[in-house]
N, C-alpha and C positions, 0 to 999 in steps of 0.2 A: 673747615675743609682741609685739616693741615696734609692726610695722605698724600691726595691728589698734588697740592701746590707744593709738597717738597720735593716731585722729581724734576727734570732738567727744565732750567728755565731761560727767558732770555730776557735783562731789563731795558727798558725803555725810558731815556732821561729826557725830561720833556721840557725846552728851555721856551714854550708858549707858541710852539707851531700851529698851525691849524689842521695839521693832518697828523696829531700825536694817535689821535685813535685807530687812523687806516691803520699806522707802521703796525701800530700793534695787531692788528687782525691780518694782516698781512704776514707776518711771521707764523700767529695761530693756523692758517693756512698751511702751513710747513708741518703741520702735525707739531707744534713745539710751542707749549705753553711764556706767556708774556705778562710782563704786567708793565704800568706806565710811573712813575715817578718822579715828583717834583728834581728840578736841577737843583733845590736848595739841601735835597734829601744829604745827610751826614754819608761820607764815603765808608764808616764802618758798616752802617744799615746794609747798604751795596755790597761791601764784604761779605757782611753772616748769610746773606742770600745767595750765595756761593751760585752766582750767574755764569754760565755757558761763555752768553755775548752779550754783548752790553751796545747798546744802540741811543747815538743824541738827537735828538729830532729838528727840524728848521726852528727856526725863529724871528720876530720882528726887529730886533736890533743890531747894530755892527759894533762886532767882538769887539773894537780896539777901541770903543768910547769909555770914557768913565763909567762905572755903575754897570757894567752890560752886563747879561746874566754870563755867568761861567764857572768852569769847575775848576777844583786841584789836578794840577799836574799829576799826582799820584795814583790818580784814577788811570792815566795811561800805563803806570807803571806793576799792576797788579798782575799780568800775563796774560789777563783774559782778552779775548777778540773785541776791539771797540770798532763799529761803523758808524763814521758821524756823518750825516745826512744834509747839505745845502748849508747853514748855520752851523749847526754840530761841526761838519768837516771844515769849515775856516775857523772856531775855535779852537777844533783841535790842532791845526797849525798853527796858529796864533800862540796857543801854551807850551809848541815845542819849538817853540822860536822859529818857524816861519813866518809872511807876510799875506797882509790882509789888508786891501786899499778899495776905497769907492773905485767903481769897473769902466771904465769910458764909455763902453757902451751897456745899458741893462737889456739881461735877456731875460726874454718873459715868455713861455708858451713852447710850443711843441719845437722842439731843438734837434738837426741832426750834429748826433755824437759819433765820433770813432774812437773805438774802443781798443785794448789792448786783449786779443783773445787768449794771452799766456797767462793774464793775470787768474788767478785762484777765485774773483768777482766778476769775471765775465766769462766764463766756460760755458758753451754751447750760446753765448752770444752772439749775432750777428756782426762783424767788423766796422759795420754802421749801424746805427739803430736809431730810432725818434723817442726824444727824452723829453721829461716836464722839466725845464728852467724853469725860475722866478729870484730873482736877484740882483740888488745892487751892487755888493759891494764883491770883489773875485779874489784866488789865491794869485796875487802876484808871484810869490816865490815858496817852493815845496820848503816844511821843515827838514834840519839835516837827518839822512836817513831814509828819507822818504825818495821814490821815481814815480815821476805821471804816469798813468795806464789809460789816460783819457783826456780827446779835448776836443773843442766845435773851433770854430772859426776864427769865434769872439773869444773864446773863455779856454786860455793856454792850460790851465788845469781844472780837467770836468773832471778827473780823479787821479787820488793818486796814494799809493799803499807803501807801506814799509812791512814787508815781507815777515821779516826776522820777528818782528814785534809784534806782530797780528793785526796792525791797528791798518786801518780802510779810512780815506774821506771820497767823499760821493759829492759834487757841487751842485747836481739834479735831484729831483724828486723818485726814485724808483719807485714807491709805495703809490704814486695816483695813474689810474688806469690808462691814462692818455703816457707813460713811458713804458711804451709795446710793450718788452719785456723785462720791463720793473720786476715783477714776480719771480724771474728765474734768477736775476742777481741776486735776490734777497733769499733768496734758498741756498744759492753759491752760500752766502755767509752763514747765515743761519743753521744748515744740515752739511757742509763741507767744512769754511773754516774753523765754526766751533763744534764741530763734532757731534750735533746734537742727532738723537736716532729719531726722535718722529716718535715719541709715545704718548702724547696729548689726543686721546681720540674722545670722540663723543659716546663709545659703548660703554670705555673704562670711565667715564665720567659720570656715568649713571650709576654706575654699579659701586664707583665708590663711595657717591653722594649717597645713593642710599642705606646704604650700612653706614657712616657717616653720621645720616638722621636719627637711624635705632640705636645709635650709641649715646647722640645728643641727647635724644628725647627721652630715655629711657619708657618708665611707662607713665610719662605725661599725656597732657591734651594739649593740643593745640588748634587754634582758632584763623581760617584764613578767608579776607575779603576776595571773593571770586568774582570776575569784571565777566570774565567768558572771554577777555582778551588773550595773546597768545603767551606771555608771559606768566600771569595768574593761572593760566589754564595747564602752562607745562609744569607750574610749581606745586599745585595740587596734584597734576599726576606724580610726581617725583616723592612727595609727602605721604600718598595713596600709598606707595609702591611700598615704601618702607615703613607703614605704622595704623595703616588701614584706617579700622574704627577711629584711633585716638585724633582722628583727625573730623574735623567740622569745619566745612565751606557754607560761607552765607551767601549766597547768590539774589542783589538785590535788582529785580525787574525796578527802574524807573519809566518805562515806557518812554525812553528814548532810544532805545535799542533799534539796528534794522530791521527787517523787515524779518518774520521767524525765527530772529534770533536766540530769545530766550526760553525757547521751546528746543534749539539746536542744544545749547549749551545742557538744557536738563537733558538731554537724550545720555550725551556721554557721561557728565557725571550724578544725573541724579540715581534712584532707585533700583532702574533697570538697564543704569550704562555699565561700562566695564569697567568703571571703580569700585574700590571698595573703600567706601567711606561716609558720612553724617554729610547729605544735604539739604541745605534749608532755603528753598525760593519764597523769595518776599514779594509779593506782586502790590508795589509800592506808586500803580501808573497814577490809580484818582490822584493819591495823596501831594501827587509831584506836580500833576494838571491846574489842581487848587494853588498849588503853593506859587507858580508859574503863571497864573492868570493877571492878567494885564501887564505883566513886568517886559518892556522893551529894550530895554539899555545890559549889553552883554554883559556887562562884568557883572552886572548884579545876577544876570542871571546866573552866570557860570558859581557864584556864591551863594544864591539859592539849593542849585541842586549840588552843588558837594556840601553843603551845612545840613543837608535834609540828607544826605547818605550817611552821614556821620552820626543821626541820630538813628535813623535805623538801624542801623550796624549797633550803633547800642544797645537799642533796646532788646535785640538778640542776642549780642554778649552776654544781656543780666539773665536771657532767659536760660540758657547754659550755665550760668557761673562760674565761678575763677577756672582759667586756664593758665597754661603753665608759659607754652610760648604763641604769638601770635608771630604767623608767618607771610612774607611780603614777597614780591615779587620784582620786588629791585634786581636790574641789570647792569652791567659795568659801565654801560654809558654813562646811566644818572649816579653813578660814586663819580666816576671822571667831572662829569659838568657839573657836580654839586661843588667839585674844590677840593675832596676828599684824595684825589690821587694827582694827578698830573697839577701842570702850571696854568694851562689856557684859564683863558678869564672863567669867572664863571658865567656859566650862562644862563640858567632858570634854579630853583631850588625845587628839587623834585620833592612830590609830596610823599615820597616813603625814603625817601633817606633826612636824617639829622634830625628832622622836625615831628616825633615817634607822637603817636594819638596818649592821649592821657585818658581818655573816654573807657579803656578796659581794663579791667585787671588782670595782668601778666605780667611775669616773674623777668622774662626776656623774650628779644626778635631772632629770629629765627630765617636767612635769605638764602636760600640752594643755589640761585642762579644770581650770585652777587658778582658773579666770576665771570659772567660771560656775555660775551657779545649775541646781539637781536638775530643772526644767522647760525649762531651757535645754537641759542637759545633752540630757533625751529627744529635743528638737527636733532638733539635731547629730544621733544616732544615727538617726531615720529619713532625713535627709537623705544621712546614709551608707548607706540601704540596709539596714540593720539589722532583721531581721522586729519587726514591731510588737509580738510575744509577746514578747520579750526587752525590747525597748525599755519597756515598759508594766509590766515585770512587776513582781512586788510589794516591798517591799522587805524585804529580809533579812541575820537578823542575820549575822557574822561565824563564831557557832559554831554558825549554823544549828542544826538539831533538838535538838542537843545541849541546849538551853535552853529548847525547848519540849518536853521530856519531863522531867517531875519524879521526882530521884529518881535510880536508875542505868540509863545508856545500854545499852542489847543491840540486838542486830540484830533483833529480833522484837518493838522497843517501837518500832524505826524505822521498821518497817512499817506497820507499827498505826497511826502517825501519819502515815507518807507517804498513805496508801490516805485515810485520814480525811478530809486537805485535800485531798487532789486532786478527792474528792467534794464538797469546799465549796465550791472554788474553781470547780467547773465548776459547780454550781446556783445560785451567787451569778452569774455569766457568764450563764450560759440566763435569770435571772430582768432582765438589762438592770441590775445594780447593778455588774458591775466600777469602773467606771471611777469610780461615785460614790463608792464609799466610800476613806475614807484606807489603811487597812489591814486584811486579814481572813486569820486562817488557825485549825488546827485544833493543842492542843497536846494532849498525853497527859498526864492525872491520876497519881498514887501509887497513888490509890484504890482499891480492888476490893470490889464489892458483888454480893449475892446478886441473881438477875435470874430470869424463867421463858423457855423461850424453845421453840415448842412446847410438848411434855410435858415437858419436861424442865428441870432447877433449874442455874442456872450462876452463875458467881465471877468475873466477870471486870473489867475497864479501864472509866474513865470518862472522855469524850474531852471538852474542854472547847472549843466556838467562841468564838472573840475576834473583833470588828469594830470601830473605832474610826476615829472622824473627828478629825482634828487637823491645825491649819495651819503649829503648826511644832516638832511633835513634844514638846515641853516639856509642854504639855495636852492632854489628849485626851477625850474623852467618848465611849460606847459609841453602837454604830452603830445606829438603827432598822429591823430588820429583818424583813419581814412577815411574820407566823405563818404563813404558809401556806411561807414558801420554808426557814425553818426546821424547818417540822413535815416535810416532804421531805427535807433533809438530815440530821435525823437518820434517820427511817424507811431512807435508803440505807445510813448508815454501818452502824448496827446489822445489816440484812440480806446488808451487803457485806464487811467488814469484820472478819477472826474476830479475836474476843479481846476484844470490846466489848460492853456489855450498856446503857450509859446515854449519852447526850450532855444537857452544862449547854451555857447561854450566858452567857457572862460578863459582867454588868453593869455591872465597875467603873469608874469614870471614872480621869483620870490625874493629879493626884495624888487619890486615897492610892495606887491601884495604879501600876504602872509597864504600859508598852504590852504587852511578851515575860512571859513567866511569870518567868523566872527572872533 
């Protein structure tokens, strides 16, 4: 994708914050492309990518211990605008010989700051505003050069710039949405002090990716597993766009899909969607029924049905033969938490980065959307034309139902659930909350309890709703949701739905629970 990512950029040094990913999408907001990088990255690497502004992110340790992550001094000295951010900004007084000591008091949580509204970082700021603190340890004393432009109560220096040099430290978090106007500060910097114009949009991003493709691809084949999820979905439109036929999506039904799902997904890209491209649905539900029969312990199941996708998906690979590249649908998240870019720990090893299928014959992998962020990502996909129900849709896991039915998989616990959510998901829609909430669906309990229903005594299912808001899936809290649109969705499931007698909602936050049941 070199076109695209040689124009203005701005880098993000990541010395293991936990919000390395916001800053980054927080800047792409600016119209102005970003990327994240380890702190340990060589400062020529940083050089030859001739960055705009360079940005350091929080971190768990304090700069003045032995061992703490930190950079060269040199990195200050290059001209370009540096904003270090909570950690970042006491390192960088730390390397310019300023001080950095444990804080008498820590602040922690939504903070009033005053701000210096002269300064070039807070233009069109309020002279007060509510910031995100978290920290121990505070700038005692500015490096030389440097004047404060900011402080709370507690914390003599919440900012402070050396003009002449470009260089900003920030002691607050601006990037998380609880510092009001975190966003316009980072614009100050971003589109003011480093001059960036704002040409990172998502039209130019299509249009370069896809010429991009027909240059990669010339007149090869390429082979891509289609989930009908919104990533897979916008990378075969983007594939579509630029190489039509040479492209073959397998689209394997395991009959864990929602409810209509795989019937939606073929509308758009099979035969008579508005792609133009080789689609092949596998309607794989007996096969997976059988394979899934009496197995109750998740993780085996969760290894059942991706060991049985991976053989399907084979045996369609051999029915095409050799293809030239097989294309994924990796996004920048999973390079980020695979380890592949920033510092933070890693967090899961995604199954399409580093760990490539040996099961097909290709030359090379092939990721359009290796660049981008999951709102980005949506963006691309309407601009391809993509119906907004796909584009929007919610997200889901890998073994699908399979993980929201506790217990053993049948075809008549599939229903029970399909039927369940499809009732959530359209009265949570009619009530005007799709959009607001992070995630909601309907899983199937173990459970069966006595119930009346009529005259009559029944044994049946207890179907549990989950809704939960989370900004980047690691936390989550259960979603508020008005007694009146829940006492409706259950009253439907129950009179719609046979085999059900009760609906819970699920309160628990994330951690202790995890988001999916299973």
């Amino acid at each position: 994708m070199e076109n695209i990512l040689s124009q203005e950029k701005v880098i993000v040094i990541d010395f293991g914050g936990q919000y390395n990913q916001l800053v980054a999408r927080r800047v792409r907001e600016c119209n102005v492309y970003c990327e994240i990088y380890s702190y340990k990255t060589d400062l020529e690497q940083i050089k030859a990518m001739n960055p705009k502004g360079i940005i350091l992110t929080g971190g768990p340790n304090s700069c003045y211990e032995p061992g703490a992550a930190t950079y060269r001094k040199e990195l200050f000295e290059l001209g370009v605008p540096v904003l270090g951010l909570c950690y970042g900004a006491q390192l960088m007084m730390h390397v310019l010989g300023g001080k950095v000591e444990k804080a008498p008091v820590r602040e922690y949580g939504k903070t009033e700051v005053m701000v210096d509204t002269n300064s070039p970082l807070f233009g069109n700021v309020e002279p007060t505003t509510i910031c995100w603190m978290s920290h121990f340890d505070y700038i005692s004393q500015v490096a030389p050069g440097f004047e404060i432009v900011a402080h709370t109560a507690d914390c003599p220096v919440a900012a402070a710039q050396n003009r002449e040099k470009n260089l900003y430290a920030i002691q607050f978090h601006p990037e998380v949405l609880h510092t009001k106007e975190g966003s316009k500060m980072l614009y100050n910097f971003v589109r003011g002090i480093c001059g960036c114009t704002g040409t990172w949009r998502m039209d130019s991003f299509v249009e370069n990716t896809i010429k991009e493709i027909r240059e990669k691809v010339g007149n090869g084949k390429v082979l891509l597993a289609l989930s009908g999820g919104v990533d897979s979905s916008v990378a075969a439109g983007l594939l579509s766009r630029a190489i039509g036929k040479q492209l073959t999506c397998v689209f394997v039904d395991h009959g864990l899909l929602r409810k209509n799902e795989g019937d939606e997904v073929e509308a758009v890209f099979g035969a008579n969607g508005q792609f133009d491209l080789n689609f092949i649905r596998v309607n794989a539900q007996e096969r997976y029924y059988s394979k899934l029969a009496g197995v109750e312990e998740p993780e085996k199941k969760r290894k059942i049905i991706g060991e049985e996708f991976i053989r399907v998906f084979e045996e369609e690979a051999k029915k095409i033969g050799a293809v030239d590249f097989l294309a994924q649908g990796t996004i920048y998240p999973d390079v980020v938490e695979s380890g592949l870019g920033g510092e933070s720990a890693v967090i899961k090893s995604h199954h399409n980065v580093g760990g490539l299928p040996d099961y097909v014959d290709f030359k090379e992998i092939i990721e359009p959307l290796r660049n981008l962020f999951k709102d980005e990502v949506r963006k691309a996909g309407l601009e391809l034309g993509i119906p907004e129900k796909l584009v929007f849709r919610q997200p889901f896991p890998g073994p699908g139902l399979g993980i929201r039915i506790i217990g053993e998989v049948t075809a008549e616990k599939v229903k029970i659930v399909q039927d369940a959510d499809a009732i959530y998901r359209e009265e949570i829609a009619n009530a005007g909350l799709d959009r607001s909430i992070g995630q909601y669906f309907a899983a199937l309990t173990n459970m069966r309890s006595v119930g009346v229903m009529g005259d009559e005594r029944t044994y049946d299912y207890a179907v549990a709703l989950r809704a939960v808001n989370t900004v980047d899936f690691m936390t989550a809290e259960a979603a508020e949701i008005p007694f009146e649109v829940l006492q409706k969705v259950m009253s439907r499931i129950i009179n719609e739905v046979k085999g059900v007698n009760r609906v819970f909602y699920d309160l628990t936050s994330k951690p202790p629970g995890t988001i999916e049941f299973e």
